[in-house]
C-alpha positions as CSV (number, residue, x, y, z in Angstrom):
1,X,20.0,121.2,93.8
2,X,18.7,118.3,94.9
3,X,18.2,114.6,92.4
4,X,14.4,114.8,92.8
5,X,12.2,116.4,89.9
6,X,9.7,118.9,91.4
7,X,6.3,117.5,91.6
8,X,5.1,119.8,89.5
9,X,6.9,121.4,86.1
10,X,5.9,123.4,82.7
11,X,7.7,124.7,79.4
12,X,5.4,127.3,79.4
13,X,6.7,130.7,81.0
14,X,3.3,132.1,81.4
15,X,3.0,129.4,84.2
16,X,3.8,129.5,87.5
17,X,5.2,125.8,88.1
18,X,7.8,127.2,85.3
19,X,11.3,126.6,86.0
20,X,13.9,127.7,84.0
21,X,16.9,126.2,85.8
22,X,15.5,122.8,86.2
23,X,15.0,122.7,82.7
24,X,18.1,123.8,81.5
25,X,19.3,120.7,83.6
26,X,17.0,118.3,81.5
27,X,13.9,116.2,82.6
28,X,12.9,112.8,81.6
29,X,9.3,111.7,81.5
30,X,8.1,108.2,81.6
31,X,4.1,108.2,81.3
32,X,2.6,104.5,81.2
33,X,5.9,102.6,81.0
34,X,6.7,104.7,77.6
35,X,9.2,107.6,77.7
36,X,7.6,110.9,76.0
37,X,9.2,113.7,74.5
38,X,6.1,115.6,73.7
39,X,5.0,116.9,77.8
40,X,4.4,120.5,77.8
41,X,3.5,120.0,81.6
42,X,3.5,117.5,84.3
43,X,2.1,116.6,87.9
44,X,3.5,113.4,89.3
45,X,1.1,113.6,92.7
46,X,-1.5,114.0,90.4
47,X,-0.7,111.5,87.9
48,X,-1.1,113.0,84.5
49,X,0.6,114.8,81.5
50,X,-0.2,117.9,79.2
51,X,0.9,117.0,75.5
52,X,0.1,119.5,72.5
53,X,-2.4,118.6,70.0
54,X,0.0,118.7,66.8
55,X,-0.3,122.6,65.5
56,X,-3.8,123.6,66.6
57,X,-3.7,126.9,68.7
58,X,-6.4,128.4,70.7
59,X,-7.2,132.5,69.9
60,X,-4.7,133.8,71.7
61,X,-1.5,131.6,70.1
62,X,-1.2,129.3,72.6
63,X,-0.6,125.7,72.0
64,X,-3.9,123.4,72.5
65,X,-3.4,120.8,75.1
66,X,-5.0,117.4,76.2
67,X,-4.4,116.1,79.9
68,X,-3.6,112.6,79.6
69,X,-4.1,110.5,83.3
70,X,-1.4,107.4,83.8
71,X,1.0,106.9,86.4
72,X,4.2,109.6,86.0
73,X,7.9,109.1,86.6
74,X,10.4,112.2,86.0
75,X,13.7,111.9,86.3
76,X,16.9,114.2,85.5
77,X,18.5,113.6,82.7
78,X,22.0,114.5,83.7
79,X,23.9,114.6,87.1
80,X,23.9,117.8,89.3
81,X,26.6,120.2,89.2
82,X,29.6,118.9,91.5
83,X,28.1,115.0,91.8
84,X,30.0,112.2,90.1
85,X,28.0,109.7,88.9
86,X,28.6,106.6,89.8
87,X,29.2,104.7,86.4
88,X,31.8,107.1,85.9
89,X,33.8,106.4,89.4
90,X,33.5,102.3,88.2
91,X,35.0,102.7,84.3
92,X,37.8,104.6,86.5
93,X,38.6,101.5,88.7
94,X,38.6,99.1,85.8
95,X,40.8,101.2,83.2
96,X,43.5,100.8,86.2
C-alpha cells in the first residue's frame, strides 16, 4: 500500500470509490485549513467534500448530503503495515 490517499474515497458501500481497506487504515481530512470528522466522501482533484446534513434522510434512507468546494488535503492517519515511522526510529536513538 502506498502513503498517498486515493484521490477519490466514500463511507458509503453503495459507491463505487468505496474502499474498505483504506478505511480500515484511517483517513484524515483537512478541508479549508480545518480538520473535519464529519466527510461522508471526498475528491481532492476536484476540490470538495460531502458532509451529512445532521439526521435528515432522503426516501430511500439514505443520509442527505451537501457538497462543500475548498481546497482538500487527505492524509493517513497511521503508518502502513511493515513501515517504521520515523519519530519512532529518533525516541529509539535518544533513550540510548
Amino acid at each position: 500500500m502506498t502513503d498517498t490517499p486515493p484521490d477519490r474515497l466514500s463511507i458509503n458501500p453503495r459507491s463505487p470509490h468505496f474502499d474498505q481497506p483504506v478505511l480500515e487504515r484511517g483517513i484524515g481530512i483537512r478541508f479549508k485549513g480545518a480538520e473535519r470528522n464529519d466527510v461522508e466522501e471526498y475528491s481532492i482533484s476536484e476540490g470538495w467534500i460531502r458532509v451529512g446534513l445532521g439526521k435528515k434522510v432522503d426516501r430511500k434512507g439514505q443520509p442527505l448530503t451537501i457538497k462543500l468546494s475548498g481546497p482538500v488535503e487527505a492524509y493517513f492517519q497511521t503508518p502502513a503495515e511493515g513501515a517504521d515511522a520515523p519519530a519512532d526510529e529518533t525516541k529509539g536513538g535518544e533513550a540510548e
